[in-house]
Backbone as a printed PyTorch tensor [residue, N CA C, xyz], in Angstrom:
tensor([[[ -92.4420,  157.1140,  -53.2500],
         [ -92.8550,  157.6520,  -51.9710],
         [ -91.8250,  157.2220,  -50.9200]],

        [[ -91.1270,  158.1990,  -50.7780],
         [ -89.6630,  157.7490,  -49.8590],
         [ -90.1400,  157.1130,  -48.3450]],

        [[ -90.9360,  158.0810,  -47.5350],
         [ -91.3720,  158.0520,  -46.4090],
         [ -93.2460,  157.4700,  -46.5020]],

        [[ -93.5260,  156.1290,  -46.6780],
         [ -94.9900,  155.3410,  -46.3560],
         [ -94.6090,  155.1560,  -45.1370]],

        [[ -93.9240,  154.7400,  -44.1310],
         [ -94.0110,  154.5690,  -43.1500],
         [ -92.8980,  155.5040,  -42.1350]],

        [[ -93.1880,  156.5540,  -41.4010],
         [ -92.6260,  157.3110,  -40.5060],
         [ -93.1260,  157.7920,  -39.3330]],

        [[ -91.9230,  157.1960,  -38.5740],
         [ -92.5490,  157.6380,  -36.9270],
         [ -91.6740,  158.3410,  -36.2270]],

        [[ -92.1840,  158.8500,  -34.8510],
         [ -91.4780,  159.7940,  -34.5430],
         [ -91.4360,  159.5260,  -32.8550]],

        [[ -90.5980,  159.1360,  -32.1560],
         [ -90.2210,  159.0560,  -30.5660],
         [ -89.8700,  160.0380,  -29.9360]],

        [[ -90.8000,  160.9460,  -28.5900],
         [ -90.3890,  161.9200,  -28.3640],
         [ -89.4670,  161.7790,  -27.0820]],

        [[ -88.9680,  161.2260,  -26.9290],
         [ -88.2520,  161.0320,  -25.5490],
         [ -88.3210,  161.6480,  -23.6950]],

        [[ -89.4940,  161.5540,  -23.6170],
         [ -90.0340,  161.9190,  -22.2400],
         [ -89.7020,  161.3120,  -21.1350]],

        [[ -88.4600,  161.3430,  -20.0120],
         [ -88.6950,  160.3890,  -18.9410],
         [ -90.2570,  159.7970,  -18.2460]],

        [[ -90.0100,  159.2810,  -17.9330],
         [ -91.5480,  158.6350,  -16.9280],
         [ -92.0950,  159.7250,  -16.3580]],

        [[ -91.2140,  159.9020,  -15.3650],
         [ -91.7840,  160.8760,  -14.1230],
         [ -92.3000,  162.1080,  -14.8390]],

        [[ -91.7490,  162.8230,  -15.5710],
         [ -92.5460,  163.9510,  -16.2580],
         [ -93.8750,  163.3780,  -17.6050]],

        [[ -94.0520,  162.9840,  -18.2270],
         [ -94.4320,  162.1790,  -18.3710],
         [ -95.8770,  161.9480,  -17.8220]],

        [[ -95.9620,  161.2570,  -16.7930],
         [ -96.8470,  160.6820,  -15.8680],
         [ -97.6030,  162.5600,  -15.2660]],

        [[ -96.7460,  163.3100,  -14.7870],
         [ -96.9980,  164.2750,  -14.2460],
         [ -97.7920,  164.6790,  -15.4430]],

        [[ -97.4210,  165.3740,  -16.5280],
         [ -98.2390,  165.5040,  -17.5100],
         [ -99.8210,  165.1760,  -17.7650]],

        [[ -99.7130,  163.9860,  -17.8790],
         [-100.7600,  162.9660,  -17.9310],
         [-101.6590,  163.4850,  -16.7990]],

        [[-101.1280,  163.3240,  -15.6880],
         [-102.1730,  163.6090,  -14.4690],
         [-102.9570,  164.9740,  -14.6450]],

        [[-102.0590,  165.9320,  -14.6940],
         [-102.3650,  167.6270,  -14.8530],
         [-103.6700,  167.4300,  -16.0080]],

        [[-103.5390,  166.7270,  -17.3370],
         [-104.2480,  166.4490,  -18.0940],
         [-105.5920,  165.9200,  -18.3270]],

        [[-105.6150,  165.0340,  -17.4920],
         [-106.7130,  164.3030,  -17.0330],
         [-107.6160,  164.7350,  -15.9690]],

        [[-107.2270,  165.7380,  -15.0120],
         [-107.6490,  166.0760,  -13.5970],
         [-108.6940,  166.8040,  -14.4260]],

        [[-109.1380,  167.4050,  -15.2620],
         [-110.2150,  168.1790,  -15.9520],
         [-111.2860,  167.1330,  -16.5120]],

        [[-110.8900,  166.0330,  -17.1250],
         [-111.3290,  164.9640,  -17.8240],
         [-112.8130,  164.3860,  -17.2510]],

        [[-113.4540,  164.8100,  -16.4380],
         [-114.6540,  164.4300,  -15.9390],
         [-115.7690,  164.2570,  -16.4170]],

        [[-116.1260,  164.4670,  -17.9560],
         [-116.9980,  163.7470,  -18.8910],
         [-116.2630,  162.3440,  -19.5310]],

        [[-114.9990,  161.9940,  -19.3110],
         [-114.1840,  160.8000,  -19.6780],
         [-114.4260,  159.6720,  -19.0010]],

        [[-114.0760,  160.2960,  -17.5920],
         [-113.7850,  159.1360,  -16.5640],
         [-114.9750,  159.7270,  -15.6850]],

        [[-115.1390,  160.1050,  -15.3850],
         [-116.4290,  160.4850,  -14.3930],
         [-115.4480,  161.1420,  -12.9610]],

        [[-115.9470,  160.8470,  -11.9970],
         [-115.2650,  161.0870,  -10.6360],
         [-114.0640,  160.1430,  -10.3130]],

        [[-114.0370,  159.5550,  -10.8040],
         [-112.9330,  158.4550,  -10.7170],
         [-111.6060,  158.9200,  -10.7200]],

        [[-110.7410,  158.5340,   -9.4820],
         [-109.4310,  159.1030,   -9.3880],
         [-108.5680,  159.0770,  -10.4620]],

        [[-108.1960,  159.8790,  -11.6120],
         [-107.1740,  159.0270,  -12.6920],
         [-105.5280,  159.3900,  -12.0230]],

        [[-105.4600,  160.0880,  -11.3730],
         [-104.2920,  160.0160,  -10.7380],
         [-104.1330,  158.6540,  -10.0750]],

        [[-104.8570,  157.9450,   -9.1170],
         [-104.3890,  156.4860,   -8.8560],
         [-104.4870,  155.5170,  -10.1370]],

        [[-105.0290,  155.7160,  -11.1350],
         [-105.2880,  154.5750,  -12.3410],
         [-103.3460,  155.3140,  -12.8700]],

        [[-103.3920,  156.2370,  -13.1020],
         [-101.6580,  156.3730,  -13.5710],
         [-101.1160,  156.0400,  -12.6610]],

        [[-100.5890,  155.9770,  -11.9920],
         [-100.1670,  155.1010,  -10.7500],
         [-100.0240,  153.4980,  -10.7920]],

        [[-101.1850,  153.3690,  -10.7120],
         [-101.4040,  151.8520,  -10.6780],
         [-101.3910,  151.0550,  -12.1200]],

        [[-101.9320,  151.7530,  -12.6470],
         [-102.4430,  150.6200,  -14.0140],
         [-101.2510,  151.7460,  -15.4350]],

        [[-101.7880,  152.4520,  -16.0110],
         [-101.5390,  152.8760,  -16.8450],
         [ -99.8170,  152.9370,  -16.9290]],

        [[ -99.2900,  153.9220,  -15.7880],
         [ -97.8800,  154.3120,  -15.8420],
         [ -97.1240,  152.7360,  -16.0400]],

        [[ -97.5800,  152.0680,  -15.1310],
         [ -96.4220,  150.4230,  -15.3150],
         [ -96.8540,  150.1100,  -16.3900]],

        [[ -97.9430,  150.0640,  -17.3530],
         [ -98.3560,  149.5280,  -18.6070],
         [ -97.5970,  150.1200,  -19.6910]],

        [[ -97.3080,  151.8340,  -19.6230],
         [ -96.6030,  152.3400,  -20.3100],
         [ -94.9790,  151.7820,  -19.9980]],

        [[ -94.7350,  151.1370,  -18.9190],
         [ -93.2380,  150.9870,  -18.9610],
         [ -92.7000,  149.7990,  -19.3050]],

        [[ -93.7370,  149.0870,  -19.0910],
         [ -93.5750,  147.1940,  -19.4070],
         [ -93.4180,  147.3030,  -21.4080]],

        [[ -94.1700,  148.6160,  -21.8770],
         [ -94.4380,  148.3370,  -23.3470],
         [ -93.4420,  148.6030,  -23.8700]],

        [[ -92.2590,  150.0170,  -23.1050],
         [ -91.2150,  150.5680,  -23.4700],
         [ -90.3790,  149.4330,  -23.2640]],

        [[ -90.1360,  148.8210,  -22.2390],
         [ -89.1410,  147.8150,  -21.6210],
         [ -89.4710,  146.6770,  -23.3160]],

        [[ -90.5850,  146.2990,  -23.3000],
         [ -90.5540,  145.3380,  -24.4080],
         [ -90.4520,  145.7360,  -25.5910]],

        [[ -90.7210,  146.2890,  -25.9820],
         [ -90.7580,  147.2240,  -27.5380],
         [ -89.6050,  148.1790,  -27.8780]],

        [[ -89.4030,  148.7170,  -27.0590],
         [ -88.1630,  149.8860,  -27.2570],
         [ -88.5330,  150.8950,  -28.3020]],

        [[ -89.9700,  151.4020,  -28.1120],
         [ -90.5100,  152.1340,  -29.5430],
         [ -89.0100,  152.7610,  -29.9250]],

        [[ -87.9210,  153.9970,  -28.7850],
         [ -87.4880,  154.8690,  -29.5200],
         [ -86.2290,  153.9310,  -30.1050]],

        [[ -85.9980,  153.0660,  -30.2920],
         [ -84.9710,  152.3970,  -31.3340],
         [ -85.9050,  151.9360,  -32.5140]],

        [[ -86.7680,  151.9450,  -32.3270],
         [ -87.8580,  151.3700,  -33.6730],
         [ -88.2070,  153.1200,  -34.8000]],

        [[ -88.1580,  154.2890,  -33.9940],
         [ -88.4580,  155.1680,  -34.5710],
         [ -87.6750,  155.6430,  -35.8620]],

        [[ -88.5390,  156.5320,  -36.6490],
         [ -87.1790,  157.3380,  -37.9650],
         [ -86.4860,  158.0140,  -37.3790]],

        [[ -86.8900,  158.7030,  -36.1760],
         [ -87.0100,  159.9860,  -35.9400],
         [ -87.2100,  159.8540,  -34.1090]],

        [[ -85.6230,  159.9730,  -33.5730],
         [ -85.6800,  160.3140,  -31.9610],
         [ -85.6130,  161.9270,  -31.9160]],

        [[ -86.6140,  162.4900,  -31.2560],
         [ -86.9800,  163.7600,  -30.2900],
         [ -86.3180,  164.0350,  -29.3170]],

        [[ -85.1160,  164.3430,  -28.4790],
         [ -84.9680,  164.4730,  -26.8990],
         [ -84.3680,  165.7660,  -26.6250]],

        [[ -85.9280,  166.3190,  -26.2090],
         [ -85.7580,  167.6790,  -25.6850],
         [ -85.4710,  168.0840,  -24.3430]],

        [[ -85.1870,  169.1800,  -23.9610],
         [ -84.4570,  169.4320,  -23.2950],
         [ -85.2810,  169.5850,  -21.6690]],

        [[ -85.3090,  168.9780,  -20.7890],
         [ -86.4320,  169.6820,  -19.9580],
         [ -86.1760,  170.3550,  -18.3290]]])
């Protein structure tokens, strides 16, 4: 079994990214309830996603870098 372990890094800057996320979530109101998730990406989530990249470096850990064109 050549490939038991394969991953795949899609290479998204932040800022799009985050925008994504928001557009995504703004519907999400059986999730989060009324609760702003645009300030939780902002505040909590987006720096959490960047502290993990900064420490981890998933896309040097991946089989397989993605970087599409945007």
């Amino acid at each position: 079994m050549p490939f038991y372990d394969y991953s795949v890094w899609i290479d998204c800057p932040q800022d799009i990214a985050l925008v994504s996320a928001k557009k995504r979530d703004v519907n999400e109101v059986e999730l989060f309830g009324d609760d702003d998730t645009s300030l939780l990406w902002d505040t909590v989530w987006g720096p959490n996603d960047s502290d993990y990249f900064e420490q981890f470096r998933p896309d040097l850990l991946a089989t397989v870098l993605v970087e599409p064109q945007f």
